[in-house]
C-alpha positions in Angstrom: 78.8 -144.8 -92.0 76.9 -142.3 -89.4 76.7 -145.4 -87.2 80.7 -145.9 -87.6 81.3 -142.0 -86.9 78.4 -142.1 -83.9 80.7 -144.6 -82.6 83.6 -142.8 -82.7 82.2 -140.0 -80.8 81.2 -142.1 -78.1 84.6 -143.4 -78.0 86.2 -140.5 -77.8 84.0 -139.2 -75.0 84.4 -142.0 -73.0 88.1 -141.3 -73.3 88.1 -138.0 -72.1 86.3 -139.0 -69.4 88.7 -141.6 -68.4 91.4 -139.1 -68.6 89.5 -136.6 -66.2 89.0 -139.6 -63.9 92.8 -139.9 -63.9 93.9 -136.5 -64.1 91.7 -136.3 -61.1 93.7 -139.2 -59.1 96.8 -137.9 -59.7 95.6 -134.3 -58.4 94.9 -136.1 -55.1 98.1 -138.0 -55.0 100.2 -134.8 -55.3 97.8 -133.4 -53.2 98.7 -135.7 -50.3 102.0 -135.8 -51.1 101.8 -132.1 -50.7 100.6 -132.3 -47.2 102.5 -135.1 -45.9 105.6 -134.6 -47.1 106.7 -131.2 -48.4 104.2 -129.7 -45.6 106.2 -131.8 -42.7 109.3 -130.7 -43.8 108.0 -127.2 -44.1 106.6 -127.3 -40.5 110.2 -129.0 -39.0 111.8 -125.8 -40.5 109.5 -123.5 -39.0 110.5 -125.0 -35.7 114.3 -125.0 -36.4 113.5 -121.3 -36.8 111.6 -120.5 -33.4 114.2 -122.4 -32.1 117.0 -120.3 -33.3 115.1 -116.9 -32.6 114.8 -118.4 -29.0 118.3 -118.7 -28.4 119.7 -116.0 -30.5 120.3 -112.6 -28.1 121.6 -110.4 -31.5 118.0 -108.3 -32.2 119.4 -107.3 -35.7 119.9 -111.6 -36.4 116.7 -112.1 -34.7 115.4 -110.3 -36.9 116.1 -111.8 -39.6 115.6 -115.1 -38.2 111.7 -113.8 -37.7 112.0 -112.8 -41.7 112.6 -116.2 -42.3 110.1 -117.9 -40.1 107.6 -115.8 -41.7 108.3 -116.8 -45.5 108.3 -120.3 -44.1 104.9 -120.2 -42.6 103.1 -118.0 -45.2 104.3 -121.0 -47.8 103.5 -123.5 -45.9 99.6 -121.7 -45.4 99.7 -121.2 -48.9 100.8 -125.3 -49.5 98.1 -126.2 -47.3 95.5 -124.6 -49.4 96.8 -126.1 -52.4 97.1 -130.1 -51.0 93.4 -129.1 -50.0 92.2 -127.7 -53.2 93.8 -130.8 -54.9 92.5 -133.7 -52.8 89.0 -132.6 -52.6 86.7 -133.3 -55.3 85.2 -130.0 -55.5 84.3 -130.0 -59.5 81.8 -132.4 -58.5 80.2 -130.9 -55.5 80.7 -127.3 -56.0 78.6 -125.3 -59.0 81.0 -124.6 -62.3 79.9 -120.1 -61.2 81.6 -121.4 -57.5 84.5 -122.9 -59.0 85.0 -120.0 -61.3 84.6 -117.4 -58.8 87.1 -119.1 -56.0 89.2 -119.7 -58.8 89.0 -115.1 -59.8 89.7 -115.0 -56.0 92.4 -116.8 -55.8 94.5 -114.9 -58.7 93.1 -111.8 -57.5 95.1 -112.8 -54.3 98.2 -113.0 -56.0 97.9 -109.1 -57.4 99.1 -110.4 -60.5 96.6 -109.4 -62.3 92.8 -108.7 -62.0 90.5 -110.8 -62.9 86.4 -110.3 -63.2 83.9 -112.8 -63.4 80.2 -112.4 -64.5 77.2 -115.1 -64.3 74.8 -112.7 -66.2 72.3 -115.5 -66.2 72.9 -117.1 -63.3 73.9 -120.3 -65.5 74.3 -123.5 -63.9 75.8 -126.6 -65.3 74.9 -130.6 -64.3 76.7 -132.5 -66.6 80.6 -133.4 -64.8 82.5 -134.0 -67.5 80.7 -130.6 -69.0 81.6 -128.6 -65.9 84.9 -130.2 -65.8 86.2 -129.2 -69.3 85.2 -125.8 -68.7 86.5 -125.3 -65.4 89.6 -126.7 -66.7 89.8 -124.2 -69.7 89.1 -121.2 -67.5 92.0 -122.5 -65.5 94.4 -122.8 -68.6 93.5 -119.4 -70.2 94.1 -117.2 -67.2 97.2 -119.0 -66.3 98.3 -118.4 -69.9 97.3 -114.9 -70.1 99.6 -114.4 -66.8 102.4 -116.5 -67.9 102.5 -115.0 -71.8 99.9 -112.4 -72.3 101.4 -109.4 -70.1 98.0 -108.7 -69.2 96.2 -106.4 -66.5 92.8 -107.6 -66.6 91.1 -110.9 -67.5 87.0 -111.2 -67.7 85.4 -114.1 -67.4 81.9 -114.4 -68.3 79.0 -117.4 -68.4 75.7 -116.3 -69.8 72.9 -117.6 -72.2 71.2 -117.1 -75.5 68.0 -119.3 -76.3 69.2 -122.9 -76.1 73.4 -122.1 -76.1 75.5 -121.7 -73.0 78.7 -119.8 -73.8 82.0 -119.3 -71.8 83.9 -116.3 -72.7 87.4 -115.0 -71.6 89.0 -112.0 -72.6 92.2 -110.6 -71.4 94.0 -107.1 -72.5 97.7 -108.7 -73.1 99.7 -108.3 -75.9 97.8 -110.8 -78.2 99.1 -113.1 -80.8 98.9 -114.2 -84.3 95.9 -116.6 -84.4 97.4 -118.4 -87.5 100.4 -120.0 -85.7 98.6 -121.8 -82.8 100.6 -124.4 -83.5 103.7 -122.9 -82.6 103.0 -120.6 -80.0 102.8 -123.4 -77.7 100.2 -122.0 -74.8 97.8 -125.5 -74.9 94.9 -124.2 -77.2 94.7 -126.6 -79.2 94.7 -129.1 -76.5 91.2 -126.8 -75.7 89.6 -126.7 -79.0 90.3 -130.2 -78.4 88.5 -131.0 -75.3 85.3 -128.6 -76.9 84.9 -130.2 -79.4 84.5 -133.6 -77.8 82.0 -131.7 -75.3 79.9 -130.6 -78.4 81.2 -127.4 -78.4 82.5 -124.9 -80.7 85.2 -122.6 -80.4 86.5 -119.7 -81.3 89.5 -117.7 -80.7 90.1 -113.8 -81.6 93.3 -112.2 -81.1 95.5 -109.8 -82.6 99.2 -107.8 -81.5 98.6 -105.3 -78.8 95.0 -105.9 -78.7 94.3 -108.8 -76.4 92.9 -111.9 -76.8 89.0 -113.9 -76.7 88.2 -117.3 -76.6 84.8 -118.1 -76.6 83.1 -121.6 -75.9 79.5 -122.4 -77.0 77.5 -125.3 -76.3 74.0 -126.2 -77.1 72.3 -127.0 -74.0 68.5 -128.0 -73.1 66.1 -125.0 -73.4 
């Protein structure tokens, strides 16, 4: 029987590894799809625009013209750095506090909300498909805790005790009521998920008007 169930772990591992491995190639098809198509277009309108400034003589529709070249430049800077962000393979060459931290960076830029990130023992992860999963979680929790949290402030720590690496993220929304996970529709169980076939354990605190934690251990080499 163990033999049966040892079996069925590896399967499932190998699994989610496969679906990394695609999730991956799709994020580098959009990626270039990104950049060669919606970035073009982008760029062709950005010359219609100069164009039109050019030959307009009215300063107050010159103005506006200007307002619009702007918008279109800024979003095609800011569709640039996502086709980049998606074709390279930066989960495996970058370190999971780097990927983190660019990630804080990146929301902070938004001024959405603020986000804080601590490596209190300067923890550092090998395994891919380790770093991967909790890149990926980091990801989903801040994007939900903008999206349905009506938070402020998200912390995101890594640190260490003895042989256990732990992930924990906190944010100061409006919380929810743990025991209906299944219907509040924000992906978590699609996370407990993905921990669990990591080796991981998770846990989730949150109550109304008090924020929420989710908090990722895994038992790592000492």
């Amino acid at each position: 029987m163990s033999e049966i169930l040892n079996i069925d772990e590896s399967h499932k591992k190998q699994l989610l590894e496969t679906e990394m491995e695609i999730q991956s190639q799709t994020m580098k098809h959009i990626g270039r799809e990104i950049h060669d198509n919606v970035g073009q277009k982008l760029t062709l309108a950005s010359l219609y625009a100069q164009q039109l400034a050019f030959e307009n003589k009215a300063p107050h529709i010159n103005q506006n013209i200007s307002n619009i070249s702007d918008i279109i430049n800024q979003s095609l800077s800011d569709l640039r750095e996502l086709s980049k962000s998606l074709t390279s393979n930066t989960i495996d060459t970058d370190s999971l506090p780097t990927l983190i931290k660019r990630e804080c960076d990146r929301i902070n830029g938004l001024n959405i909300a603020k986000v804080s990130f601590t490596n209190k023992d300067e923890v550092k992860v090998d395994n891919y498909t380790i770093k991967s999963v909790l890149f990926r979680i980091t990801q989903e929790f801040i994007q939900n805790s903008i999206k349905h949290a009506a938070c402020k402030n998200i912390k995101v720590s890594l640190y260490k005790e003895q042989t256990n690496l732990f992930l924990k993220l906190e944010d100061d929304g409006i919380g929810f009521d743990v025991t209906n996970v299944k219907s509040n529709g924000i992906g978590l169980k699609n996370i407990e998920k993905r921990t669990e076939l990591i080796g991981g354990v998770f846990k989730l605190e949150s109550q109304q008007n008090q924020g929420t934690t989710l908090t990722i251990q895994i038992l790592i080499a000492s």
